[in-house]
C-alpha positions as CSV (number, residue, x, y, z in Angstrom):
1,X,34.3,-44.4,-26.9
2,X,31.1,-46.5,-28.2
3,X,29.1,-44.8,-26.0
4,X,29.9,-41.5,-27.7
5,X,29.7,-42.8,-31.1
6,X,26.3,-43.8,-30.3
7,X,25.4,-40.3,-28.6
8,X,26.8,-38.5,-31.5
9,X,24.3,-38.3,-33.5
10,X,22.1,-36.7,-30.5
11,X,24.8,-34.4,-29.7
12,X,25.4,-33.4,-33.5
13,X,21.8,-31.0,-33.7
14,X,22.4,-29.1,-30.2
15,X,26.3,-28.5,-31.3
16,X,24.8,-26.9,-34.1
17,X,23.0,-25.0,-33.2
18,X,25.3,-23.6,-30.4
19,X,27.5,-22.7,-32.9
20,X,24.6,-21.4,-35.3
21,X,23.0,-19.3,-32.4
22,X,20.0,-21.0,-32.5
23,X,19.1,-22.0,-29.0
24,X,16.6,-19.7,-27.9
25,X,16.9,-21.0,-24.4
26,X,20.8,-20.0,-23.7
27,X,19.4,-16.4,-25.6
28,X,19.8,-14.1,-22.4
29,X,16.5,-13.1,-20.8
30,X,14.9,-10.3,-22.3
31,X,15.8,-6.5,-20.3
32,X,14.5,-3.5,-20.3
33,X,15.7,-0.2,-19.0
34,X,12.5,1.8,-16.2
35,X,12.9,4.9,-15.0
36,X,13.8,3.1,-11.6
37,X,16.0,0.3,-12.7
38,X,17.1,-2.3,-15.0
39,X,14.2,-5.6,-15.6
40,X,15.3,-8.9,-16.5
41,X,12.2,-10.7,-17.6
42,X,11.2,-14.2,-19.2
43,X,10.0,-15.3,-22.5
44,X,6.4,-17.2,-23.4
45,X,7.5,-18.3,-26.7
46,X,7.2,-15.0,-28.9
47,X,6.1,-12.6,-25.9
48,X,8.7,-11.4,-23.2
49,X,6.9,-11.1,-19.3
50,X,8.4,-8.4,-16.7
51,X,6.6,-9.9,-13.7
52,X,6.2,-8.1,-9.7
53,X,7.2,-4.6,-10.8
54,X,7.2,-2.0,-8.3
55,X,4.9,1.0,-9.8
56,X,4.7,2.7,-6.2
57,X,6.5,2.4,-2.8
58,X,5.3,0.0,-0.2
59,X,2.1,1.7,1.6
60,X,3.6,-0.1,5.0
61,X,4.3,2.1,8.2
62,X,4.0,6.0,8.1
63,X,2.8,5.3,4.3
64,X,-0.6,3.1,4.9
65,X,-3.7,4.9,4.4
66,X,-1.9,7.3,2.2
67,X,-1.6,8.1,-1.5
68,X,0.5,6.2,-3.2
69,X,4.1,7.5,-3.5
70,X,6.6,6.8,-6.0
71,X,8.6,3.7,-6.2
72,X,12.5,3.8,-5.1
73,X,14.9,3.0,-7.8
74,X,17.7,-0.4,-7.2
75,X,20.9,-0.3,-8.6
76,X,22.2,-3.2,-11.0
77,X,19.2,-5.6,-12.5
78,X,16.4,-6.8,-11.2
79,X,14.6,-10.3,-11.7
80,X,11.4,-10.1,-12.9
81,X,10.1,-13.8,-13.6
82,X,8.0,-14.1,-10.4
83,X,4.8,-12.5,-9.4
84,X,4.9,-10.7,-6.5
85,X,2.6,-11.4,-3.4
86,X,-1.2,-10.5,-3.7
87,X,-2.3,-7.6,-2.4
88,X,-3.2,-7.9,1.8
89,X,-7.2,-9.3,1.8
90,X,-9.8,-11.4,3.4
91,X,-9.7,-14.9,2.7
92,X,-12.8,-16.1,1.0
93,X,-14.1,-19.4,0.2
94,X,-15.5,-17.3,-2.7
95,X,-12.3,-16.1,-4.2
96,X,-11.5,-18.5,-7.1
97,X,-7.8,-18.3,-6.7
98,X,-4.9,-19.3,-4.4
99,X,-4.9,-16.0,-2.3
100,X,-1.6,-16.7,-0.5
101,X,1.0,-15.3,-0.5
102,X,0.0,-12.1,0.5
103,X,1.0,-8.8,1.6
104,X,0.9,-4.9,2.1
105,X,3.7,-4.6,0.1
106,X,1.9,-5.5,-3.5
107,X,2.0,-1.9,-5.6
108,X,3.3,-4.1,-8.8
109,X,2.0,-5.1,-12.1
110,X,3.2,-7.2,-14.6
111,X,4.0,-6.8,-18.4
112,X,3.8,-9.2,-21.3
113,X,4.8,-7.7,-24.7
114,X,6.1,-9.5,-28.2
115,X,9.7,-9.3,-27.5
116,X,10.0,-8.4,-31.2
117,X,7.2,-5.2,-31.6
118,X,8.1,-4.2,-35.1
119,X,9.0,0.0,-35.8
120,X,6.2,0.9,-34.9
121,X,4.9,1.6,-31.3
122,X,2.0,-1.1,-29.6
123,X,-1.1,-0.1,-28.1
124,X,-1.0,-0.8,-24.4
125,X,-4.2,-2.5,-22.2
126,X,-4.0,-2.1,-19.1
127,X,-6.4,-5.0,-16.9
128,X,-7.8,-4.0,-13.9
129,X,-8.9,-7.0,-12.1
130,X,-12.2,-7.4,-9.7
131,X,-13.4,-9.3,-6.4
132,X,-15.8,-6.6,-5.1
133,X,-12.8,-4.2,-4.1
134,X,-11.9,-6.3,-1.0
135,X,-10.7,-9.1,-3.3
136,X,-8.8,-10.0,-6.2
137,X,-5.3,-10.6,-7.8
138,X,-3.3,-8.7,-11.3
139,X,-1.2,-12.1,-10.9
140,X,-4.4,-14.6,-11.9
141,X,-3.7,-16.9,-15.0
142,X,-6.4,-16.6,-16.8
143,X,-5.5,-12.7,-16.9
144,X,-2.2,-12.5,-17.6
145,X,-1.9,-13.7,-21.4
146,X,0.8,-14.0,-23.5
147,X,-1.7,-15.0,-26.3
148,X,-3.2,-11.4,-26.0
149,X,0.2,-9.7,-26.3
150,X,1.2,-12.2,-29.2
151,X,-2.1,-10.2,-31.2
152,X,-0.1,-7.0,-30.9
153,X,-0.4,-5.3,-27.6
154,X,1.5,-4.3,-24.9
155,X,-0.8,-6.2,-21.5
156,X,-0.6,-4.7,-18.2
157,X,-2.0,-6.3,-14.8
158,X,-2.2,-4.1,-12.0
159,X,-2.8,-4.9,-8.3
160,X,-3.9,-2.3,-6.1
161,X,-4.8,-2.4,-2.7
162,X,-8.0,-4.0,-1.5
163,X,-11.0,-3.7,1.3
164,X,-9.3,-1.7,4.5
165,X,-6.3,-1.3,2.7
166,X,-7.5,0.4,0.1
167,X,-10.6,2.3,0.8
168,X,-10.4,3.0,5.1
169,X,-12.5,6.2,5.7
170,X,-11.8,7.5,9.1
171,X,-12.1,11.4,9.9
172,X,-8.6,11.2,11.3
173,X,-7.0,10.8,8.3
174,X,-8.6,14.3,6.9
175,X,-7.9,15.9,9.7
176,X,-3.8,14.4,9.9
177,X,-3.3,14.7,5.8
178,X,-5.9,17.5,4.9
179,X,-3.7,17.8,1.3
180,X,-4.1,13.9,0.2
181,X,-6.9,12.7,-1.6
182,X,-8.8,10.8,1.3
183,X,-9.8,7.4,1.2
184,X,-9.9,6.3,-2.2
185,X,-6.2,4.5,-1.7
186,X,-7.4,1.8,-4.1
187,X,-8.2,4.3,-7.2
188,X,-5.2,6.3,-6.5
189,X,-3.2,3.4,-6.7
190,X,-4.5,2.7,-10.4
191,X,-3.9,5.8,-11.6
192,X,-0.2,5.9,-10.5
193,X,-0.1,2.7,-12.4
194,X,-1.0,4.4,-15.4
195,X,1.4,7.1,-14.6
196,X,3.5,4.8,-15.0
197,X,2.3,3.5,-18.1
198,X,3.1,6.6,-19.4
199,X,6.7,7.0,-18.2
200,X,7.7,3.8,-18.8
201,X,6.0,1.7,-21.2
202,X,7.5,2.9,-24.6
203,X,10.4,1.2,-23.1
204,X,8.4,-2.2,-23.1
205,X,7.4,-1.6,-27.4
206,X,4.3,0.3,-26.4
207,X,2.3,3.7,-27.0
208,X,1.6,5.8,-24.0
209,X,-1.0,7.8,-26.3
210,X,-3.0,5.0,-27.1
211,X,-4.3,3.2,-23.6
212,X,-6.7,1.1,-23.0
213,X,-8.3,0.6,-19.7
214,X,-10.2,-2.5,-19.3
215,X,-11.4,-4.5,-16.2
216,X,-14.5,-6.6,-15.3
217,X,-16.9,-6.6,-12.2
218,X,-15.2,-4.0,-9.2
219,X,-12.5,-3.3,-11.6
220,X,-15.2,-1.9,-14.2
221,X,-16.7,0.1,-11.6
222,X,-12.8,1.5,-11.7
223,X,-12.5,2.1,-15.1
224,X,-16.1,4.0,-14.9
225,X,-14.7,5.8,-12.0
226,X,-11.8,7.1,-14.0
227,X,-14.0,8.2,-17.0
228,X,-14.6,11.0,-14.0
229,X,-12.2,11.5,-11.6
230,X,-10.4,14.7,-12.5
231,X,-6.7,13.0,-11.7
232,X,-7.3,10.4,-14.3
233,X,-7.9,12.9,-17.2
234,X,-5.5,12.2,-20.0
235,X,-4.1,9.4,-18.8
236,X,-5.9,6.5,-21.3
237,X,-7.5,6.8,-24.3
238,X,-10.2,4.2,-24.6
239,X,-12.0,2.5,-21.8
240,X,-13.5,-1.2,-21.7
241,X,-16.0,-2.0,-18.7
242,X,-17.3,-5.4,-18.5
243,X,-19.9,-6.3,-16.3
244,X,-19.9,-3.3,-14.2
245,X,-22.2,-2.6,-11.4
246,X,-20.7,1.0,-10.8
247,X,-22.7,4.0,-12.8
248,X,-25.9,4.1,-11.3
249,X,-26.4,3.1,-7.4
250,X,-25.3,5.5,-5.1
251,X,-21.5,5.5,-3.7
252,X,-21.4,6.1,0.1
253,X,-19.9,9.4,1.6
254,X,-17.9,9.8,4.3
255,X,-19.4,11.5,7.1
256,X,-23.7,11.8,5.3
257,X,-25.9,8.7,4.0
258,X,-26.2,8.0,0.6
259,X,-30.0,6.5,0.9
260,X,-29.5,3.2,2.4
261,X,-25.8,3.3,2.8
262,X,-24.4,5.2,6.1
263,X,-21.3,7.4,5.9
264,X,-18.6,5.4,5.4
265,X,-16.5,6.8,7.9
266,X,-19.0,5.3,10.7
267,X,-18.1,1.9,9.6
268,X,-14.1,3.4,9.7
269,X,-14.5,4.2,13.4
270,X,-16.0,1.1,14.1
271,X,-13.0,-0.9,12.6
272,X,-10.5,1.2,14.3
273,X,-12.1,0.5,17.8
274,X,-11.5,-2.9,17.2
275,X,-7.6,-1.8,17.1
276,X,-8.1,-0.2,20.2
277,X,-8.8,3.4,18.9
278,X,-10.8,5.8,21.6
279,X,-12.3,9.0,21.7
280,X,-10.6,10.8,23.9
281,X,-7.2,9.8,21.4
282,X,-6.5,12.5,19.2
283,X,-6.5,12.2,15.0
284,X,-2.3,11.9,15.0
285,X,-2.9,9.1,18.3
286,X,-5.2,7.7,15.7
287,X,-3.3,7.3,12.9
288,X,-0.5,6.1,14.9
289,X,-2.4,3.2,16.4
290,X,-4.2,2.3,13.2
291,X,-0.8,2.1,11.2
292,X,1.0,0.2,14.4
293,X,-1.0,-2.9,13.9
294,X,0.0,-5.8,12.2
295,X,-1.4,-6.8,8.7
296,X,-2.8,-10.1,10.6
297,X,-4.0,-7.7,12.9
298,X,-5.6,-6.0,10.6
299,X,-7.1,-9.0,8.6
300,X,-8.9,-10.2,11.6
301,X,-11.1,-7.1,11.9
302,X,-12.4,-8.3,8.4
303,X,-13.9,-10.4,6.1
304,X,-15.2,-11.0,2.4
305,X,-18.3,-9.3,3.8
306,X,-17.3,-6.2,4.6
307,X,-18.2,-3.2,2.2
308,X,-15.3,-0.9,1.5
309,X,-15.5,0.7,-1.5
310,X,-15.1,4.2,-3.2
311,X,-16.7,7.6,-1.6
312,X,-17.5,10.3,-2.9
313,X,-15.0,12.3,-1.3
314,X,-15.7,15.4,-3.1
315,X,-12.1,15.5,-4.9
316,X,-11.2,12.3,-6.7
317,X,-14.8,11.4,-7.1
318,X,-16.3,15.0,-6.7
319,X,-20.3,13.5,-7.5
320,X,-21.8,10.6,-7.8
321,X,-20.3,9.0,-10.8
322,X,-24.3,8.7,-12.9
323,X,-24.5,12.1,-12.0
324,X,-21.0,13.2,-13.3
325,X,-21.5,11.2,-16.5
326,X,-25.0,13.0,-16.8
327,X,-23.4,16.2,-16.3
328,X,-20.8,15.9,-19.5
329,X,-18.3,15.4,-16.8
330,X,-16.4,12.8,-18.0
331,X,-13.4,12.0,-21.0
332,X,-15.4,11.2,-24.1
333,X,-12.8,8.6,-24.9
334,X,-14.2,5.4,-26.9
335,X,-16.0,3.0,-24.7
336,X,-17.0,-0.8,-25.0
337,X,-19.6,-2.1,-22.6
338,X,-21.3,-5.2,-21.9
339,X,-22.3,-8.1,-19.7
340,X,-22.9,-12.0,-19.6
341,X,-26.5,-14.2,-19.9
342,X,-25.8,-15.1,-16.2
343,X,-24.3,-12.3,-14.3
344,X,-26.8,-13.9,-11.1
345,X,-24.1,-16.3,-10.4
346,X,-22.5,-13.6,-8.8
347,X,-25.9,-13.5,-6.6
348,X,-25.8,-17.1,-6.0
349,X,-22.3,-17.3,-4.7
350,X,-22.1,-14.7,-2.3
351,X,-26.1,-15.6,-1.2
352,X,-27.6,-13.4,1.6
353,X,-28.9,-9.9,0.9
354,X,-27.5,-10.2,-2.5
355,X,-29.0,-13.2,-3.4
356,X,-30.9,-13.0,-6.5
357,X,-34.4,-14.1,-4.4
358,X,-33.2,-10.5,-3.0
359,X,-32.8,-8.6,-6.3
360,X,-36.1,-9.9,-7.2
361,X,-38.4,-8.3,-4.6
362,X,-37.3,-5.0,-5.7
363,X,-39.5,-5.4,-9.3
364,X,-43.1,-5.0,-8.0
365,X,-45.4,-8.8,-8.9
366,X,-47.7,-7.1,-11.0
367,X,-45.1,-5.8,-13.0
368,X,-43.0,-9.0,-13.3
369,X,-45.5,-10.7,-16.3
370,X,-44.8,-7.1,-18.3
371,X,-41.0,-7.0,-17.4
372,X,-40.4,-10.7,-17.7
373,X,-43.1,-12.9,-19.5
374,X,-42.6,-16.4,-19.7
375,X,-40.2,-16.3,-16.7
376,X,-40.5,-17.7,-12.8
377,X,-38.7,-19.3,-10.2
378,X,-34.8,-19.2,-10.4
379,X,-35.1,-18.0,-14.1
380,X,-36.6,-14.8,-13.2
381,X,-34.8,-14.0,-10.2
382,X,-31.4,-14.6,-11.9
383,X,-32.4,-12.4,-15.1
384,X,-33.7,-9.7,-12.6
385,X,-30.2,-9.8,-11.1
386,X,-28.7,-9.3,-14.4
387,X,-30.5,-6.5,-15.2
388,X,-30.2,-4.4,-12.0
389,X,-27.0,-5.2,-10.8
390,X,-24.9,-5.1,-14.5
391,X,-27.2,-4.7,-18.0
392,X,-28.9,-1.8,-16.4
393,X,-25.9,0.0,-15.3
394,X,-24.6,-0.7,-18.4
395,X,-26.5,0.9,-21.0
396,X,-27.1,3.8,-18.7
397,X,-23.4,4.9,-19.1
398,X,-23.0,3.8,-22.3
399,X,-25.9,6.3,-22.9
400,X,-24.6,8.9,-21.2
401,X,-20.9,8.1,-22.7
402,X,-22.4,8.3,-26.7
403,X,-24.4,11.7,-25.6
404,X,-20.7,13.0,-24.9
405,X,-19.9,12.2,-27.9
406,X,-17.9,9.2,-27.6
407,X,-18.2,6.4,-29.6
408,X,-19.6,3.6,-28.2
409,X,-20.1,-0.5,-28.1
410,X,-22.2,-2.9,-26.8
411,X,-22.1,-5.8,-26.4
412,X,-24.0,-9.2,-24.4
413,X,-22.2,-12.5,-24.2
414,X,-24.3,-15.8,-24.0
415,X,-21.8,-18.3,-25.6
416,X,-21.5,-20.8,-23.1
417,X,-18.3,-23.2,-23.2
418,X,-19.2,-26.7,-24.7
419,X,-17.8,-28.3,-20.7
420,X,-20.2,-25.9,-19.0
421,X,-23.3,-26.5,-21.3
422,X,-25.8,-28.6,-18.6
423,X,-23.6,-27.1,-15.8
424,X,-24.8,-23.7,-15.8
425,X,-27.6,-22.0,-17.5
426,X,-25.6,-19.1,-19.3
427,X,-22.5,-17.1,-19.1
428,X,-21.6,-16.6,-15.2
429,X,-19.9,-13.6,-14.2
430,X,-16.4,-13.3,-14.5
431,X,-16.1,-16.3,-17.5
432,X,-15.9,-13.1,-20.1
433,X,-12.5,-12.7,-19.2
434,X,-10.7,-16.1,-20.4
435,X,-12.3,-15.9,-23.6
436,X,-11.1,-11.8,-23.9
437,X,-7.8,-12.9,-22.6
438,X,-7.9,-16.6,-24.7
439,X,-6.8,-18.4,-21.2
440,X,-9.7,-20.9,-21.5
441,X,-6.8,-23.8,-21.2
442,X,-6.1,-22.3,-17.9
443,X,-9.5,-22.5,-16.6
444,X,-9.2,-25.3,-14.1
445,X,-13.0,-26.9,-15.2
446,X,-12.6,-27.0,-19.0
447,X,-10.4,-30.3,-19.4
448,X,-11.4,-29.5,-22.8
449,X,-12.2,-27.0,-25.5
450,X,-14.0,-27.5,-28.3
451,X,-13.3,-25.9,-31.9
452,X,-16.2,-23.3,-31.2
453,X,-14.8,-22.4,-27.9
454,X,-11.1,-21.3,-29.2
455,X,-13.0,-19.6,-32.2
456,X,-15.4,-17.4,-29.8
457,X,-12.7,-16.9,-27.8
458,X,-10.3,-15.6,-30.8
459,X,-13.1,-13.8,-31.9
460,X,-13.7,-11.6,-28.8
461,X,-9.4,-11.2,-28.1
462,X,-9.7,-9.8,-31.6
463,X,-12.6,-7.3,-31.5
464,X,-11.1,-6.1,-27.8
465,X,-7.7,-5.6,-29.6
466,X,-8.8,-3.7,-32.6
467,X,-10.5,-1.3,-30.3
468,X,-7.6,-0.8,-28.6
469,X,-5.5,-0.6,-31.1
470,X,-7.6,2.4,-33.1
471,X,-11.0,2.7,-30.5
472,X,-13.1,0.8,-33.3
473,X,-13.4,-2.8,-32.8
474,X,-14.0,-3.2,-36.3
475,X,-11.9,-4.6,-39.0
476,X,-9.5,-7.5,-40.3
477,X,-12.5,-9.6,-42.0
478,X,-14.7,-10.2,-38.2
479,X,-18.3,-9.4,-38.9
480,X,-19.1,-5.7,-38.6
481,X,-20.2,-4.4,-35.0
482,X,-22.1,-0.7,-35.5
483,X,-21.7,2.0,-32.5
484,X,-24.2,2.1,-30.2
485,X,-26.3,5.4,-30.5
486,X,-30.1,6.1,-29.0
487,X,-31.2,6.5,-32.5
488,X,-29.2,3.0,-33.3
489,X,-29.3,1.2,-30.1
490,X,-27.4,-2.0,-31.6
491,X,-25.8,-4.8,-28.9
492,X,-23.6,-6.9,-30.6
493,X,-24.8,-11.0,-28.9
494,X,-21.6,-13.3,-28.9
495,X,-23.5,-16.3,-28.6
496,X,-23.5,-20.0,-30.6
497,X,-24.2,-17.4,-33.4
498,X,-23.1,-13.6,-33.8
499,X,-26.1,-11.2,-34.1
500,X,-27.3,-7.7,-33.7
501,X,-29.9,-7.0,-31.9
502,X,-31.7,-3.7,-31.6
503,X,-32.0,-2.6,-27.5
504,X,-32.5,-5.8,-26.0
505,X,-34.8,-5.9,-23.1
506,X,-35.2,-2.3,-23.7
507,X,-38.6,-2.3,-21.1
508,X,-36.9,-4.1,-18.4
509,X,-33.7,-1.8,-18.3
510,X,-35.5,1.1,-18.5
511,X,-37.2,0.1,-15.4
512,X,-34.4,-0.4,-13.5
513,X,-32.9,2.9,-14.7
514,X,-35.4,5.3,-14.1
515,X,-35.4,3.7,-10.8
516,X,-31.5,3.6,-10.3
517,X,-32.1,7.2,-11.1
518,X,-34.3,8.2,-8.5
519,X,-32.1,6.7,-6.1
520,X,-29.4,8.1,-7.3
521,X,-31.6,11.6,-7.0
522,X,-32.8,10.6,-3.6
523,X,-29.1,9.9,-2.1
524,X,-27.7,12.9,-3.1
525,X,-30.9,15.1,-1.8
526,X,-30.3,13.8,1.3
527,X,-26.8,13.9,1.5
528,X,-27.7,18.0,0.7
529,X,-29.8,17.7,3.6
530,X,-27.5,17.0,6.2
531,X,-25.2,18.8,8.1
């Protein structure tokens, strides 16, 4: 009996607020209602999470190396609290995440809204992650953000299939499904995501008619490749590309060379030899053998090295994507571009070929004291990396995106976190997306942030939002950031200090444009060529 009276006074606050409702943790888990099933999710304080939900069916069996289909329906309700695996890839000493589990079966994404949205409907941002196409996770930390949601929005991570997986060419696949889009498995699988964005999310708080599309490195090449592929029209609203490499070097095709590349599908027949796949086999012997092996099977036949990527397969990406964008082909929705002060780490990771050292040799030597005074050694070949493989790239579509019409904003990030300052000499790929999603804390190398970091990041979350939320990143008291237009060519720099600056290394870029562009030209006049 003591030992009660002495745990009474403990026990007093938690009866009270059984009987007062106020324990938030015996609240049931937040649901909602999808046009396949009932979601139970989880909470991150305000912000409910719906994580591993199916968007499209398993691509396993009779269903790999096909469009996506829809996803089946489940009767009663279904936990979503866990991530499901990544999708099937390489393992990579280069990944930067846990990579395991992993499996075929990976078609999900994963939702974080405020559990209490308000009467009016959220705009929705929808991540699509990088890794080169071949790899990658929508489950990564510093991605998936309730602090994002908890500024208004409706975040979605998608995960869509990856290197063989998701972009196999091999003629027998045209000639077995001559009605499917071909090869592009990986982009079809994001725009069935955002179909189901639009069926579905209102049910999560947000607005299927205000979307944003945003992704960094591969998955910016995506969201430029959906500004033109014809079954992605209507289907977002604004577009955010950070540090893409996609909009001016040549995509390959399937069965012609695109320049230096060779038809994809001769790399396609290659892997499926190594499956066993002959010539005397016909297509549906093909197919058959290719989708009897097992997903180790599979994973054997590659690595981190191999290059499967998009084609321009003449349907979902009917041109080359500069050229489209040239053309007026795209949807003139807002766009926000930009890249960081040391995109070459990229370079220095993956080393080889596309080691900056590599990059370099492509700007003659008696140009580089024009192009780049004052720079030499690792310097230059990291800021000649930058500017051909992203800051190039960049302002070319953004170019091409404000001559549609749309308007457009630039942007160049060289605020370095206060742990990193000594450690690396700018902003390395890939760190833009903490600060944009405010997961610095889960960044396993900053132990920890300083007052400027958390205000840069806030800062950026905040200008990213507001452009989603009306496709103007201006407004609520940030300092003003002006479209970008030829006439005004203004780059917003988030560095120590935030300043405008007027076409920033405008000589150097257009360089490495007009030569992207006679690439570009040169690839596709050959292509014409050929048989």
């Amino acid at each position: 009996m003591q030992r009660v009276l002495l745990l009474l006074p403990l026990l007093l606050p938690l009866l009270l607020g059984l009987l007062l409702g106020g324990c938030a943790w015996l609240s049931p888990p937040p649901q909602v209602v999808t046009e396949q099933g009932v979601l139970s999710g989880g909470r991150a304080g305000a912000v409910a999470f719906f994580k591993g939900v199916p968007y499209a069916a398993a691509p396993v069996g009779a269903l790999r190396w096909r469009p996506p289909h829809a996803a089946p329906a489940w009767s009663g309700v279904r936990a979503a609290r866990r991530y499901a695996p990544n999708c099937a890839q390489p393992v990579s000493a280069v990944a930067g995440f846990v990579q395991q589990p992993m499996s075929e079966d990976c078609l999900t994404l994963n939702v974080w809204a405020p559990e209490q949205p308000g009467s009016e409907p959220l705009p929705v941002m929808v991540w699509i992650h990088g890794g080169g196409y071949s790899l990658g996770s929508g489950n990564r930390a510093r991605s998936n953000s309730p602090a994002l949601a908890a500024e208004g929005v409706v975040l979605v991570t998608v995960n869509y299939r990856l290197s063989v997986f998701g972009f196999l060419a091999h003629p027998a696949a045209r000639v077995v499904h001559p009605d499917d889009d071909y090869a592009n498995y990986g982009l079809q699988d994001v725009v069935m995501a955002l179909d189901w964005v639009q069926r579905n999310i209102a049910a999560f708080g947000g607005d299927p008619g205000r979307v944003t599309v945003f992704g960094e490195s591969a998955g910016a090449g995506i969201v430029n490749a959906l500004l033109v592929a014809p079954p992605a029209a209507g289907k977002f609203h604004r577009a955010i590309s950070q540090s893409a490499s996609v909009g001016l070097a040549p995509e390959p095709y399937p069965n012609r060379r695109a320049g230096f590349l060779p038809p994809a599908e001769r790399q396609g027949e290659a892997f499926a030899a190594g499956l066993g796949v002959t010539p005397a086999m016909t297509p549906g012997e093909v197919m058959a053998r290719l989708r009897s092996a097992s997903t180790a099977q599979v994973l054997s036949l590659v690595s981190d090295r191999d290059r499967y990527t998009p084609v321009i397969d003449g349907r979902f990406l009917p041109d080359q994507i500069g050229t489209l964008l040239a053309a007026g082909r795209q949807q003139a929705v807002p766009y926000l571009t930009g890249g960081n002060s040391w995109e070459a780490s990229l370079g220095r990771d993956i080393g080889g070929g596309f080691a900056p050292a590599a990059a370099a040799r492509l700007v003659p030597a008696a140009l580089r004291p024009a192009l780049y005074p004052g720079l030499e050694g690792d310097a230059l070949d990291d800021a000649i990396f930058g500017d051909l493989v992203v800051l190039a790239g960049s302002r070319y579509v953004a170019e091409q995106m404000a001559a549609a019409g749309a308007p457009v904003y630039r942007y160049f990030l060289s605020y370095v976190p206060t742990a990193r300052r000594g450690r690396q000499p700018g902003v390395a790929h890939e760190d833009d997306i903490a600060f944009v999603m405010q997961t610095l804390d889960a960044e396993p190398d900053l132990a920890r942030l300083s007052v400027g970091d958390r205000e840069r990041s806030q800062l950026m979350s905040r200008y990213w939002v507001q452009f989603a939320r009306t496709g103007d990143p201006n407004g609520g008291g940030r300092p003003p950031w002006p479209a970008y237009t030829p006439a005004q060519p203004a780059v917003l720099e988030i560095g120590d200090t935030l300043s405008l600056r007027q076409e920033p290394f405008r000589d150097r870029l257009d360089f490495h444009i007009a030569s992207g562009l006679r690439l570009l030209e040169r690839a596709r006049s050959a292509a014409r060529a050929q048989p």
